[in-house]
C-alpha positions in Angstrom: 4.6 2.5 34.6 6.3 0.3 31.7 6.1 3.5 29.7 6.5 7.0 30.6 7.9 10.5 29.6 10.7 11.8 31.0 11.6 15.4 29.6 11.2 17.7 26.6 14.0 19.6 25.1 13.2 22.0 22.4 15.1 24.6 20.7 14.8 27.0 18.3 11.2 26.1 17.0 8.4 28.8 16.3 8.6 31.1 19.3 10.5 28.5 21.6 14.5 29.5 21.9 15.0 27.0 24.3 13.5 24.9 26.7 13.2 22.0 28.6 10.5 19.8 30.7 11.1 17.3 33.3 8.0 15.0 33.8 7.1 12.8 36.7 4.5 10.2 37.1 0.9 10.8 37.8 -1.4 13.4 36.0 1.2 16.7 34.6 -1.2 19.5 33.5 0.0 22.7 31.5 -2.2 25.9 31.6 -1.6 29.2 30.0 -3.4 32.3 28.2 -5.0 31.8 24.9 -2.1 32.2 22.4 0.7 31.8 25.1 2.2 29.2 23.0 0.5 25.6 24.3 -0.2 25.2 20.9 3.3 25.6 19.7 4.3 23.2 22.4 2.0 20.7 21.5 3.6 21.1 17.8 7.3 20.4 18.8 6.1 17.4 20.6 4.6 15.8 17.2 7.3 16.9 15.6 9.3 14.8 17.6 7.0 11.7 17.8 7.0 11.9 13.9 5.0 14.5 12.1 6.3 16.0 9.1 9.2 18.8 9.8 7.8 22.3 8.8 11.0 24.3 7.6 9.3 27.9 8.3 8.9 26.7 12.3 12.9 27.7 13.0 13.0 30.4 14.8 16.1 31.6 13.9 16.6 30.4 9.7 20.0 30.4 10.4 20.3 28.0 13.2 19.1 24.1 13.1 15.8 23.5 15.3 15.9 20.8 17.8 13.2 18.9 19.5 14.4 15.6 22.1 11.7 13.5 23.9 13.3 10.5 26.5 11.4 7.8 26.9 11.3 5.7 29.9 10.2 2.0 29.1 10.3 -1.7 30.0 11.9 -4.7 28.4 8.7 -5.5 26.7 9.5 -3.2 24.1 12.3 -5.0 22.8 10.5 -7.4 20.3 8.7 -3.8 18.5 12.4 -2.1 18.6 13.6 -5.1 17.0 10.5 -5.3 14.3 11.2 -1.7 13.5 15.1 -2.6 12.9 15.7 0.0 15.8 18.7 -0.4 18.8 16.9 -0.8 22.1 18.0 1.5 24.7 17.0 2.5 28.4 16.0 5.4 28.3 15.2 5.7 25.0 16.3 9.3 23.1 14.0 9.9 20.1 15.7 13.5 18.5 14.1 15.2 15.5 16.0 18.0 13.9 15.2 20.7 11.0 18.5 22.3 9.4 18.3 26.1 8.2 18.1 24.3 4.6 14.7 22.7 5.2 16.1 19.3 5.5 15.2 17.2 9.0 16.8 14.3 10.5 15.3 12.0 12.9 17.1 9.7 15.5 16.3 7.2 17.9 19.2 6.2 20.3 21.5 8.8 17.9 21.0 5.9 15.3 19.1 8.1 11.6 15.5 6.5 11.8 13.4 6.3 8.8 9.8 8.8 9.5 7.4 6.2 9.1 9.7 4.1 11.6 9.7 6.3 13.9 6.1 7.0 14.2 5.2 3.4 14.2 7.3 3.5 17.6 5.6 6.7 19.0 2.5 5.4 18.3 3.0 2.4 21.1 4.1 5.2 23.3 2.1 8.4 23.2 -1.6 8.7 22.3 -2.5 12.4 21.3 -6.1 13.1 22.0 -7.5 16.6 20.8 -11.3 17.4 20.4 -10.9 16.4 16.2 -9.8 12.5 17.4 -13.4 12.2 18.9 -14.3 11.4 15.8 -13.1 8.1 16.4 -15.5 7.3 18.4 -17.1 6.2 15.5 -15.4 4.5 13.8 -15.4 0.3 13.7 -12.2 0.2 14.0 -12.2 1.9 17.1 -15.4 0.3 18.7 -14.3 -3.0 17.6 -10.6 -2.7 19.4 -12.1 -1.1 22.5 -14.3 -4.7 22.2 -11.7 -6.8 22.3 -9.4 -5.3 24.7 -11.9 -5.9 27.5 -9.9 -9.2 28.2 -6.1 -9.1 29.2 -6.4 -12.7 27.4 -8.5 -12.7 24.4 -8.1 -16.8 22.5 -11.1 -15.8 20.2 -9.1 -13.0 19.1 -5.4 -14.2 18.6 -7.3 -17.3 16.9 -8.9 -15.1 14.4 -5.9 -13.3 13.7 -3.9 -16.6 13.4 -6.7 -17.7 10.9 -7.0 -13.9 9.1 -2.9 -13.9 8.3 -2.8 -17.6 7.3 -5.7 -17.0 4.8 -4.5 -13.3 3.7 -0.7 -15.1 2.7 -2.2 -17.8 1.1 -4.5 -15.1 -1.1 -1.5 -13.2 -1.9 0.6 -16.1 -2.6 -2.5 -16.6 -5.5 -2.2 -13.3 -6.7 1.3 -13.6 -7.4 1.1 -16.3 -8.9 -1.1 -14.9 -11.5 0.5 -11.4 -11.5 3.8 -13.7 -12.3 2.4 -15.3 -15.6 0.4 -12.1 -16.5 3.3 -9.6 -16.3 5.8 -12.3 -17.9 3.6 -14.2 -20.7 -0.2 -12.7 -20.2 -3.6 -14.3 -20.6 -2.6 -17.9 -20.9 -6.2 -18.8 -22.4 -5.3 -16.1 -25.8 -1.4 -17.7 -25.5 -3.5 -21.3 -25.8 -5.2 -19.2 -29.0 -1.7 -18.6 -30.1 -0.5 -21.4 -30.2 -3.0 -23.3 -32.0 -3.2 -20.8 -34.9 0.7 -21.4 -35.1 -0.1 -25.3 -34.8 -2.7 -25.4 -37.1 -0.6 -23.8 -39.9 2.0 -26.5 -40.3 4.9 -24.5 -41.0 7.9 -25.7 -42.9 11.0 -23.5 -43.2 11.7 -22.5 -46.9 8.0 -22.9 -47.7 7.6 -18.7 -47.2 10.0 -17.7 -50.3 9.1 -21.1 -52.5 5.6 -20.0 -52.1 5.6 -16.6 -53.1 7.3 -17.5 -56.4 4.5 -20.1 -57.4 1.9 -17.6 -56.8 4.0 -15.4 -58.7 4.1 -18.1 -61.7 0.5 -18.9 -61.5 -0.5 -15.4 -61.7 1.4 -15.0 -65.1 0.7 -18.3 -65.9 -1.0 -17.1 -69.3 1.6 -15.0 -70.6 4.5 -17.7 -70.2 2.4 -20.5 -71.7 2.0 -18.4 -74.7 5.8 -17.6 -74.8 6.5 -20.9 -74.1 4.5 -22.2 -76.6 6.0 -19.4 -78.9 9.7 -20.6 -78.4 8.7 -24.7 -78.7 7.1 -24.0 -82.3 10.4 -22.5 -83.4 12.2 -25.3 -82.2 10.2 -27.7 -83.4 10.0 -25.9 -87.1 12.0 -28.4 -90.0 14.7 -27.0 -91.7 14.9 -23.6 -89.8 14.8 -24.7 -86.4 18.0 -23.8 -84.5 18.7 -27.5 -83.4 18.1 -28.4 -87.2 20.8 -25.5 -88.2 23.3 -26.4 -85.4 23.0 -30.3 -86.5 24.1 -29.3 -90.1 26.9 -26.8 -88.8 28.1 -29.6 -86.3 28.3 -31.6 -90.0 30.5 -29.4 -91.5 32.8 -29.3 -88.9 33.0 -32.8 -88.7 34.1 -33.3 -92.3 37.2 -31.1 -92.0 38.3 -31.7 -88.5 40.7 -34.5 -89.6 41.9 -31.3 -92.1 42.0 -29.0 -89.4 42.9 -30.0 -85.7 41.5 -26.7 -84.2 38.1 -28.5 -85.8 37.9 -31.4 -83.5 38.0 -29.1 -80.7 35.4 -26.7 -81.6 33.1 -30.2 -82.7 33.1 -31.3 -79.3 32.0 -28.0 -78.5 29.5 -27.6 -80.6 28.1 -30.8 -79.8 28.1 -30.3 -76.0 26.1 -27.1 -76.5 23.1 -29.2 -79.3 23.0 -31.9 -75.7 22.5 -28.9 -73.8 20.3 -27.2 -75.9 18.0 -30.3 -76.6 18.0 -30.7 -72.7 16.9 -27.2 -72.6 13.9 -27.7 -74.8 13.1 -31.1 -73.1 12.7 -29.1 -69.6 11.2 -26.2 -71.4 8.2 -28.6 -72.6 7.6 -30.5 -69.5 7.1 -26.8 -67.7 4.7 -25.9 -69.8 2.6 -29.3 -69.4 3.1 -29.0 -65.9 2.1 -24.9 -65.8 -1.3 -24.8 -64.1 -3.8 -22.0 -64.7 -6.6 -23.6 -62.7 -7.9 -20.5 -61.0 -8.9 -22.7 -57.5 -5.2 -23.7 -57.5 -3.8 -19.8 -57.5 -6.9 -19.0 -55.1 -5.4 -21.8 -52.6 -2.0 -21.0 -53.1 -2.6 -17.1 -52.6 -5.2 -18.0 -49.5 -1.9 -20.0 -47.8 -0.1 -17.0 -48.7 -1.7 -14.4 -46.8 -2.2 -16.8 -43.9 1.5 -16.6 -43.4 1.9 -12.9 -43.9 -0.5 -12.4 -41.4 1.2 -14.5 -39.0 4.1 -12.7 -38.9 3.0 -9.2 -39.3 0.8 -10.5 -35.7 3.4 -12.1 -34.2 6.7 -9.0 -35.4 8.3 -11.3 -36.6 10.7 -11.8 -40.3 10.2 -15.2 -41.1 8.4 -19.0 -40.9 11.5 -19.9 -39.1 11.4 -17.4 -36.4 7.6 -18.4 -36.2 8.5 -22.5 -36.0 11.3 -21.0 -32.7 7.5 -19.0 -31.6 5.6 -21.9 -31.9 7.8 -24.5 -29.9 8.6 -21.8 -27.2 4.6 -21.3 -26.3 4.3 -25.2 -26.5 6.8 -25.2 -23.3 5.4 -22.2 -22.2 2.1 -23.4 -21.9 3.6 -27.0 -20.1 5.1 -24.7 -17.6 1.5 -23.0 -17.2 0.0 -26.1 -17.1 2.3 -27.3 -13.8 1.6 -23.9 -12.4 -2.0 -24.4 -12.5 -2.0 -27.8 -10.5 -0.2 -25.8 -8.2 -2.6 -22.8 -7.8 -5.9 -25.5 -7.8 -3.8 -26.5 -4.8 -3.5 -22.8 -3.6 -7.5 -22.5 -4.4 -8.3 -25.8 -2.5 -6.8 -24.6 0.1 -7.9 -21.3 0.2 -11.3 -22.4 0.3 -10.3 -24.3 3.4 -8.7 -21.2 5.1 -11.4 -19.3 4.2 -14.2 -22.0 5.7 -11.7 -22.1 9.6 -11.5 -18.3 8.7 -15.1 -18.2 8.8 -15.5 -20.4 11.8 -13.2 -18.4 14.0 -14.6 -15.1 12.8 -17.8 -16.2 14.4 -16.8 -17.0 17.5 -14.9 -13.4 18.0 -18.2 -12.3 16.7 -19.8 -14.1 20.2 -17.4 -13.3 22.0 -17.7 -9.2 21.2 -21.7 -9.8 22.0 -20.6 -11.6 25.7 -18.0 -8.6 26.4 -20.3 -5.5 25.0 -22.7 -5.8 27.6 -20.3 -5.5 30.1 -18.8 -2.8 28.6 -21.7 -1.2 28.0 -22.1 -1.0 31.9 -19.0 0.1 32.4 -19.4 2.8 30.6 -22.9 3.7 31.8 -21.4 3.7 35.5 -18.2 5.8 34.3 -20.5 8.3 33.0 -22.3 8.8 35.9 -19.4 9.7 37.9 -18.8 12.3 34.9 -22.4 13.7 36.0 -24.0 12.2 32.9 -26.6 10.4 35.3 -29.3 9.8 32.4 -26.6 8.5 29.9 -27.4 5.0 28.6 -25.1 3.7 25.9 -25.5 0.5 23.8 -23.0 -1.3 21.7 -25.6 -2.8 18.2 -23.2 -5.8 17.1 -24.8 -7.6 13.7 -22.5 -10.1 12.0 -22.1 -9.5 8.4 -20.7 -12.1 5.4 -18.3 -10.1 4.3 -15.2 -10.6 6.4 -11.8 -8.3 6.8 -9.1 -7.7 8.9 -11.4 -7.1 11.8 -13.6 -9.9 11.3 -17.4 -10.1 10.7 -18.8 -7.8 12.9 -20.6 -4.3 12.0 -20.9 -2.2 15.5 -22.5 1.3 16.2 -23.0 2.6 19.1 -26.2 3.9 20.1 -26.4 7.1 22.5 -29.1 9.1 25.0 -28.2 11.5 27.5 -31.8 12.4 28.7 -34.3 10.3 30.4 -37.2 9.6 27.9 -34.9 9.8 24.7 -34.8 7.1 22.5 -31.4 5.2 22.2 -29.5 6.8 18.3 -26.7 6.4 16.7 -23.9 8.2 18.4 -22.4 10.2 15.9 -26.2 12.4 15.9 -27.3 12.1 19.5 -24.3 12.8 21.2 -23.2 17.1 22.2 -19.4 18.3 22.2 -19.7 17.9 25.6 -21.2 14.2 26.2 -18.8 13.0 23.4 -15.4 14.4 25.5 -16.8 12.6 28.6 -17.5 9.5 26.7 -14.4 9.6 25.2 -12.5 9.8 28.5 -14.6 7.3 30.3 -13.5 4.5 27.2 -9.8 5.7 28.4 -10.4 5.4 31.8 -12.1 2.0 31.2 -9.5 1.1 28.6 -6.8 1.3 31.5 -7.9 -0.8 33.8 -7.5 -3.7 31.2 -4.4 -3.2 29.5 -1.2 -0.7 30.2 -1.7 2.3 28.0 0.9 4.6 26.5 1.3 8.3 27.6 -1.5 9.9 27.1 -1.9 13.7 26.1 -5.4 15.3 26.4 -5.2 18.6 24.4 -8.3 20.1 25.9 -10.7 17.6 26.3 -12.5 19.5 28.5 -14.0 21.9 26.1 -17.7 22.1 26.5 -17.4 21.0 30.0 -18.0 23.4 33.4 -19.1 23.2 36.8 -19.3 19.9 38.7 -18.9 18.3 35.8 -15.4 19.4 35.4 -14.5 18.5 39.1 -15.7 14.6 37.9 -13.7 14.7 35.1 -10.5 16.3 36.5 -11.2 13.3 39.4 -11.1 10.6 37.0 -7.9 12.1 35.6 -6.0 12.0 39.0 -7.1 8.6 39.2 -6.1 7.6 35.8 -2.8 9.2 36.6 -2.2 6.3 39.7 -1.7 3.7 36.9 -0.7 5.7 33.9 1.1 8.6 32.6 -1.5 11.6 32.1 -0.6 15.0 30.3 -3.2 17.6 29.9 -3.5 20.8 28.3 -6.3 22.8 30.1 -8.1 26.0 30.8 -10.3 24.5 33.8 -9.2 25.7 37.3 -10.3 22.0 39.0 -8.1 19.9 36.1 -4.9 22.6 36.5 -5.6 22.0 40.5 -6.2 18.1 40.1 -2.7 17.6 38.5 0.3 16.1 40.1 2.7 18.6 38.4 1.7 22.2 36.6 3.4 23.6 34.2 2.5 27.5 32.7 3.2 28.4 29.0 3.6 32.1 28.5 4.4 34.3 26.4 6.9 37.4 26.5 8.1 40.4 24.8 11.1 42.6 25.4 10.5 44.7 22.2 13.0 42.9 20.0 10.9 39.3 20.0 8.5 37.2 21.4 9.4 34.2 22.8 7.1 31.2 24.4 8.1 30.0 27.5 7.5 27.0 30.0 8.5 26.8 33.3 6.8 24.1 36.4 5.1 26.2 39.0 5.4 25.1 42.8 2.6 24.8 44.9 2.5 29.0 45.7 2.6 29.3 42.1 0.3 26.9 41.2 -2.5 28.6 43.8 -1.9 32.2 42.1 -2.1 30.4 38.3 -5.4 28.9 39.3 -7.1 31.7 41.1 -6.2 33.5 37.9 -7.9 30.8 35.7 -10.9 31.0 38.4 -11.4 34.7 38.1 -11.3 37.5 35.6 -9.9 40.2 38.0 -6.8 38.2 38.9 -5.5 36.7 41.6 -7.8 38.1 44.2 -7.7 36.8 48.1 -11.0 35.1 47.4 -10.1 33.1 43.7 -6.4 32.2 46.2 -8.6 30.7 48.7 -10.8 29.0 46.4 -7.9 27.7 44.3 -6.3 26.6 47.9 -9.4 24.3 48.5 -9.2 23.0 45.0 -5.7 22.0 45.4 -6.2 20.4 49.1 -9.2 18.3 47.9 -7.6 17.1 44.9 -4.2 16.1 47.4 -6.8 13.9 48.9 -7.7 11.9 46.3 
């Protein structure tokens, strides 16, 4: 066996003080009343293998709960230990614990182990199979795996996988790519937009504040032409104009500045201020001939205007400068988008390649499935039989589809008839409680003979099955047992007789609590626990010797 498990250890869980299982190869079954605790067993097992911790399953609140599986396994379970970041270890010690605080640990080797680590490692090493998993018999994923495991070497599938992963990264490389530029810059086609709203403006710095004072002008430009024009005739009056009156006082200052040497001084003055003042009216006069009130003129400047404002109430910005620093940084934005494209035509060329060997490989599997299904088919048919399902006839309906996944291009049912003269239906309606647990353990059985299987626990797949159909299937078990580890939880007297090791859960009271218990039975033990499964009196002489014959038939096998 390259995997297999070697003991149990639990403590303080539900109705479990303590206990602890040894396990050895071959088919282990464990029997016991209804409500004995196999349940609770089961629990602390899945607790262990990863389920979620339960605080409200200590038995004692004040005390930590413990539950420690060991593991024997070969070296092939290096590489996965190493995937999972996990220390390799023979054997290996998976330990969960729950603390009276609600909090749980889990360890592997006595190294803390992440949850969804540690049930992507019990997954490769125990399959739990209850009566609700039958319900993937029918699912594709299921069908499709069972498929391609009918080959210990399967090219057809590790090429499509090689072709699936190569095409997958390159699709998510593309999706990056454009998540990249989205979440950083978004739609590049509305930043093109952008940009040549910006371009098409030809902004110049200054022209914001320059502009809104000529509209301002050419607004008003009637009222300060008639002011204007107000101030120019008053200037240009004869004798009363104020250049006319400051001339004639310049004069009189003149005559008595070589009287008066403060005069000189203040004629300069004076005369500075009549240049100044003529200058004045000179610039005065050419405004007004320049002052437009051409109403197209305020309409364009007023249009430009608004254009501006709106570009920086869009763009949150305070000025035509800060739009010019926009402007140029989209222009290298959009070169960079513009490299990034050539590369993702490259990634979409190639894609399309991937896609096209993707294509090409899927339809080979697809063949390949088709080849292989009618030889699992008979399998299956001749497994059944020995289950005393004589009439069963199963098909496996393979169509390949366009759509392709991670599975490939093939859609699979399987089509089911138990009776002779029944049309072959879909499984999922044709098939009892009963048929479907026999099926189910046939696809093991098969399963096994290909490719090593993990641990196996069969919580009551029996159910729905009696007489000699339960001596098949508890045969089938002991067999499956020869090249794989086999636990079963059962109430049938021929499994509990066909196991290689039998281990009663019970329950027990001594008036202050209950507590679950397992223990292994020896072979004496083992005859009375089955007679008592076999009859409702008890252990009578008759159900001993009956369960004595069980047991020695099954030693034969």
């Amino acid at each position: 066996f390259i995997i297999m498990l070697a003991g149990l250890y639990v403590r303080n869980y539900a109705l479990i003080q303590e206990e602890e299982m040894h396990f050895k190869k071959g088919l282990t079954v464990l029997t016991g009343e209804t409500g004995a605790g196999k349940s609770i067993l089961l629990g602390a097992f899945q607790l262990v293998l990863g389920e979620r911790a339960d605080p409200k399953a200590l038995k004692n609140p004040d005390e930590k709960c413990t539950v420690e599986a060991e593991f024997k396994l070969k070296g092939r379970f290096k590489d996965l230990f190493s995937h999972l970041e996990l220390e390799y270890a023979e054997p290996c010690i998976i330990r969960r614990e729950i603390l009276p605080g609600g909090r749980s640990r889990a360890f592997v080797n006595d190294s803390p182990v992440r949850l969804d680590s540690l049930k992507s490692l019990s997954e490769n090493l125990v399959d739990i199979h209850s009566q609700d998993d039958q319900i993937l018999l029918f699912e594709r994923s299921f069908l499709l795996e069972l498929l391609d495991g009918m080959k210990k070497e399967n090219k057809e599938l590790d090429s499509f996988k090689k072709a699936w992963n190569e095409w997958n990264e390159n699709e998510t490389e593309l999706a990056l790519l454009d998540a990249k530029w989205q979440g950083e810059r978004g739609d590049p086609e509305y930043q093109r937009f952008l940009l040549e709203e910006l371009e098409a403006a030809s902004l110049q710095e200054g022209e914001l504040e320059s502009l809104q004072g000529r509209v301002e002008t050419l607004r008003n430009a009637g009222s300060i032409l008639e002011t204007l024009s107000a101030i120019v005739q008053v200037w240009d009056s004869d004798e009363q104009s104020p250049l006319n009156l400051l001339g004639q006082i310049l004069s009189d200052i003149q005559r008595i500045s070589n009287k008066w040497k403060k005069g000189e001084q203040l004629s300069k003055r004076l005369s500075l201020l009549i240049e100044e003042l003529e200058d004045w009216k000179r610039e005065a006069e050419e405004a007004s001939e320049e002052l437009d009130i051409d109403a197209e003129v305020l309409l364009e400047a007023e249009e430009r205007l608004d254009l501006l404002n709106r570009l920086l109430h869009k763009h949150k910005v305070q000025g035509e400068a800060e739009l010019i620093i926009l402007r140029d940084k989209m222009q290298e934005m959009l070169q960079s988008f513009d490299m990034q494209q050539e590369e993702r035509n490259a990634l979409s060329m190639k894609s399309q390649e991937l896609w096209n060997k993707l294509r090409e490989s899927a339809s080979k599997l697809h063949k390949r499935r088709l080849a292989d299904s009618k030889k699992l088919e008979d399998a299956l048919q001749k497994m059944l039989r020995e289950l005393e399902l004589p009439n069963a006839r199963i098909a496996i309906l393979l169509e390949e589809q366009e759509d392709i996944d991670s599975l490939g291009s093939s859609r699979v049912e399987w089509l089911f008839s138990a009776n002779p003269g029944m049309e072959l239906g879909p499984m999922r309606k044709a098939v009892s409680g009963g048929e479907r647990s026999r099926v189910m353990l046939a696809i093991k059985a098969i399963g096994g003979q290909y490719k090593q299987l993990p641990t196996i626990l069969f919580d009551e797949i029996d159910t729905g099955i009696s007489g000699k159909a339960a001596g098949k299937v508890a045969e089938v078990m002991r067999q499956m047992g020869q090249s794989m580890q086999i636990l079963a939880i059962t109430h049938l007297p021929q499994m509990a007789a066909a196991g290689n090791q039998h281990f009663l859960v019970s329950k027990h009271n001594d008036h202050k609590q209950t507590q679950t218990r397992v223990r292994e039975l020896d072979l004496d033990e083992r005859n009375r626990e089955i007679a008592t499964i076999i009859s409702s009196k008890g252990a009578t002489d008759v159900a001993r010797q009956q369960a004595g014959e069980l047991l020695a038939y099954y030693a034969r096998l």
